[in-house]
N, C-alpha and C positions, 0 to 999 in steps of 0.2 A: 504494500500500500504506500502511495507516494506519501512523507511527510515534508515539512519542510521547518524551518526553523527561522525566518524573516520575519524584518516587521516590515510594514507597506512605507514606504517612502513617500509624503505628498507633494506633487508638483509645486514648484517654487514660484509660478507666474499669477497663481490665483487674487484675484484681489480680494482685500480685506472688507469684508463682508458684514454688517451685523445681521446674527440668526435671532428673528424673531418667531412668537408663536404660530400667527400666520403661516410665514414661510416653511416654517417645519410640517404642520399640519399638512401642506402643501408637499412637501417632499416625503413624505408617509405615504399619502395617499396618492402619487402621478403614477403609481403603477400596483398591481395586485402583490398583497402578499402571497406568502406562501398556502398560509390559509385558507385564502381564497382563489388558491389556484387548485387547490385539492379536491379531486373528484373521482365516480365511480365510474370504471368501464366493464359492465356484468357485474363481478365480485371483486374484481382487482380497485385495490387504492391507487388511483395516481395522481400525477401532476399536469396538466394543461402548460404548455410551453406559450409561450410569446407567440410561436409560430403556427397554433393549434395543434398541432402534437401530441402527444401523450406520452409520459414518464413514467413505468409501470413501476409500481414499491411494491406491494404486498398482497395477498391473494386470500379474500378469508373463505375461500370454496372449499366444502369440507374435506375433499381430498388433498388440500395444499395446507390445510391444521395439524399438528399433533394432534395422539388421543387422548381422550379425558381423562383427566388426573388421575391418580388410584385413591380409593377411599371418597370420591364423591357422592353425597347420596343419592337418594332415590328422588326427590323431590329434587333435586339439583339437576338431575338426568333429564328430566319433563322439562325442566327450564330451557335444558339447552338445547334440547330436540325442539322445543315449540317457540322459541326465541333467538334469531341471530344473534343477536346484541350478548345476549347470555352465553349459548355458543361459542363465542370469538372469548367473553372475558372468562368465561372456565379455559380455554384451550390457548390460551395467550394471556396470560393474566400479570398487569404491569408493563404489557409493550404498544408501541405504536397503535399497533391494527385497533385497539381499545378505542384510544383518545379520539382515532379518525374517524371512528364510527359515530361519536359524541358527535364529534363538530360536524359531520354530515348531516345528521341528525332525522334522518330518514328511515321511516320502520320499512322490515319488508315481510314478507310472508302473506298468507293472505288468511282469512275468517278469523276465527281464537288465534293461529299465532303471531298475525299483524298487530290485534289490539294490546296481547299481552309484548309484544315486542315494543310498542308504542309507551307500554305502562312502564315496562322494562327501562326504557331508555329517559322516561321521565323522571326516576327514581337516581340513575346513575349519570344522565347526561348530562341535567343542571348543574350540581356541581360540577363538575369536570370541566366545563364549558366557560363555567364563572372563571374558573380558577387560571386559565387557560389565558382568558385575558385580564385576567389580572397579572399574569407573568410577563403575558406581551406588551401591556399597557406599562410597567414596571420599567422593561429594559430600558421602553423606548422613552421615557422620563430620564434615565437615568444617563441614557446615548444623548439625547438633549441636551443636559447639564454639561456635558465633556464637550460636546461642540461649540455651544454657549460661551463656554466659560473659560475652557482649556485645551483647546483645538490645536495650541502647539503642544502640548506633553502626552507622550506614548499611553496606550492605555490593552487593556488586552480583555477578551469578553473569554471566560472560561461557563464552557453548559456541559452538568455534570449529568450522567445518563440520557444523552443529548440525541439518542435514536438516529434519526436521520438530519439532527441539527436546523431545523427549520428557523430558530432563534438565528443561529448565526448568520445562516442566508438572507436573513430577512435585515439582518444587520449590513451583511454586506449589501444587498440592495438600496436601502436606505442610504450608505456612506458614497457610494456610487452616481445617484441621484443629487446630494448636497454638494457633491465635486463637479457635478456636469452644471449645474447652477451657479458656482463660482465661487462656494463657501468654502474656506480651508478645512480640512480634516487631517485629523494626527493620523502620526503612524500607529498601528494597531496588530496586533494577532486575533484571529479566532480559533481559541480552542475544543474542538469537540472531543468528552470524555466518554466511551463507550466500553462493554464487554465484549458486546454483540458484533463480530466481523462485517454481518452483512448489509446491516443497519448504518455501519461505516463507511461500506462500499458504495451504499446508495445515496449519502451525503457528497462523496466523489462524484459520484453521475450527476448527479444536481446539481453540484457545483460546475461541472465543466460543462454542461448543456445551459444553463444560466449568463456564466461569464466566460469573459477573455482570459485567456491564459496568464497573466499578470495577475490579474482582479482577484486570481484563485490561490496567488503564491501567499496570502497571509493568514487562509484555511489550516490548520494542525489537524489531524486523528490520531487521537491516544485511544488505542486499543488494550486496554489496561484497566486494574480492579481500584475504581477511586479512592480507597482505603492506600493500595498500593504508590497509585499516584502522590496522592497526598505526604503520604510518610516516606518517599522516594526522592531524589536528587530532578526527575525529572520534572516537577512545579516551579523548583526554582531556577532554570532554566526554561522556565518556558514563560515567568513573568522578568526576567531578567531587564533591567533597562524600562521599565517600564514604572508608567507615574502615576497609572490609574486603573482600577479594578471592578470592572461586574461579572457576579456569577451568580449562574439562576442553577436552582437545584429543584427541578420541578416534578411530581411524581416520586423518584428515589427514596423520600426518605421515609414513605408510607408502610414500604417492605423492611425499614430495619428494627431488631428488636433495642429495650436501651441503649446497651453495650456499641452494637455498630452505629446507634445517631451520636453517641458521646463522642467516640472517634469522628465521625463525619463533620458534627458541625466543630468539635474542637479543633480539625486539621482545615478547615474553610478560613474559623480565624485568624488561624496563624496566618494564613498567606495573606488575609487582608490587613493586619497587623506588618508585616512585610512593606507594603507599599509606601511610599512616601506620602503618594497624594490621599484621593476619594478615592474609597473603595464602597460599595453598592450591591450587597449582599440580597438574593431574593429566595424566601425559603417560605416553600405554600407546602401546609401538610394538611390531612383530613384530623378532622375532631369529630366526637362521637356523635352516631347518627343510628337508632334502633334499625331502622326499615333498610336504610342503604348497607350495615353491615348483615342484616339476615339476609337479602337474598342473594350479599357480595360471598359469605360464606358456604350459605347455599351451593352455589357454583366451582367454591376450589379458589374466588379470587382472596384472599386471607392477607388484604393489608391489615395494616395496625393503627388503630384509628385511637385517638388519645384524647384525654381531655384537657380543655384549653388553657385552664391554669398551667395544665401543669407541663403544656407546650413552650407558652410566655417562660411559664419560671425558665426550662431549658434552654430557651433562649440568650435570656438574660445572663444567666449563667456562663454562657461561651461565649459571649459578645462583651465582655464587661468594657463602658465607658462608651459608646457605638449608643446610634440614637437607634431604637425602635419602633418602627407604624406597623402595628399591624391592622389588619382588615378582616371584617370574619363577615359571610355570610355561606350559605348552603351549608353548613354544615363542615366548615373547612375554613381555614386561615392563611392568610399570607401575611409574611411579615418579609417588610422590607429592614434590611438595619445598614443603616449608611457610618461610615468614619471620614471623619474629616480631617483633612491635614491638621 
């Protein structure tokens, strides 16, 4: 897998620009996200190209699934036989194919298992969907601030269980649009932190169907266990030289018990702790929810859903002296925690 270890260089002729609200909103929206390029052909997930085209990701036809978990019950089995939705998150539970189905948000099937798919996806897609942009809405507050404010000093956007990195693309989109307009942008890395090889691979095809071969040299894939990363020589070479820090931790830390969130978010701090300048930390976890954890366990998908205090308390705890906003609704919180120079 190609890596690379550059930061992007910004052309030196750009004139000094102020970035206002306006203008940003403006450079957000002059082209689709990735979001909104995401669509279904049959069963497969894809991308809609510029060119109309299509970018195939993922396939949840049930001969392109694993089989159901062992040990799931019996009422779980009916779920996922009379429900896609259910289906995909027992048989994929914690990946991509899940989130895409939310944000489609399309039932399929037809008589009882449309409506229950319908009911299905009301239960698990709201959430998911809030949270989703609240991640996106996060970054790109946070990508704001660095263009705004500090548009010469390097900065590097780390997405941890990053799938097929759509944060980052959407980043580079975005910093590509404010350059073709005439606004300066730092130099910058994008890191995508995965386990999943293929999920990685499919970030590469996005990326080089997307951009120009330059535009792609500031892309990273860390195919590696974020634990490993983290407590590895290879973070601090990969923020090296750099003045400014966002990392979104979106989904992941749903699946860890205490012990792996104590290491996760205590090896997050450290690196943001590292940095000289703003660092912009986005960490959205689920909080307890009756209905959404019965039918989520129902099916084999067994994140770990916590209660809010005692999310904040961990928070605060590995954040010490870092401001904290968090946001709660559906059932789930996102907290943003920013350090300032």
């Amino acid at each position: 897998m190609h890596i690379v270890s550059t930061i992007m260089q910004p052309p030196n002729h750009l004139a000094a620009t102020t970035l206002d609200a306006a203008a940003w909103k403006a450079i957000c929206s002059s082209s689709p996200s990735m979001w909104e390029r995401l669509c279904l052909e049959g069963r497969t997930f894809a991308i809609r190209n510029g060119d109309g085209s299509m970018i195939p990701l993922s396939s949840f036809a049930d001969e392109d699934l694993p089989p159901l978990p062992d040990g799931i019950r019996s009422f779980g089995r009916f779920l996922a036989r009379n429900s896609v939705f259910a289906n995909i998150a027992a048989r994929r539970p914690g990946r991509e194919e899940v989130t895409f189905y939310c944000l489609l948000g399309k039932a399929h099937g037809r008589g009882f298992s449309r409506l229950l798919d319908a009911f299905l996806q009301r239960v698990g897609s709201t959430p998911m969907n809030w949270r989703r942009q609240m991640v996106v809405s996060s970054i790109r507050a946070a990508l704001f601030d660095v263009l705004r404010s500090r548009a010469s000093q390097p900065f590097s956007f780390i997405d941890i269980g990053c799938g097929a990195g759509f944060d980052g693309l959407d980043i580079t989109r975005i910093l590509l649009e404010a350059q073709r307009r005439g606004f300066p942008i730092p130099m910058h890395r994008i890191i995508n932190i995965d386990i999943d090889t293929d999920w990685l691979s499919l970030n590469e095809r996005l990326s080089s169907a997307l951009f120009s071969g330059a535009d792609q040299d500031v892309i990273l894939r860390r195919n590696i266990s974020i634990f490993d990363y983290l407590r590895g020589g290879t973070v601090e070479r990969d923020i090296a030289g750099v003045s400014n820090l966002i990392v979104s931790c979106n989904g992941f830390a749903d699946f860890c018990d205490d012990a792996s969130l104590d290491s996760l978010y205590g090896g997050i701090s450290r690196i943001a702790a590292m940095i000289p300048g703003e660092a912009t930390v986005i960490l959205p976890i689920a909080t307890r929810n009756r209905s959404q954890e019965f039918f989520s366990h129902q099916v084999g998908f067994r994140y770990l859903a916590r209660e809010k205090e005692y999310i904040l308390a961990k928070v605060a705890h590995h954040f010490p002296g870092m401001e904290i906003s968090p946001t709660f609704a559906h059932s789930q919180v996102c907290c943003v925690i920013s350090k300032r120079p």
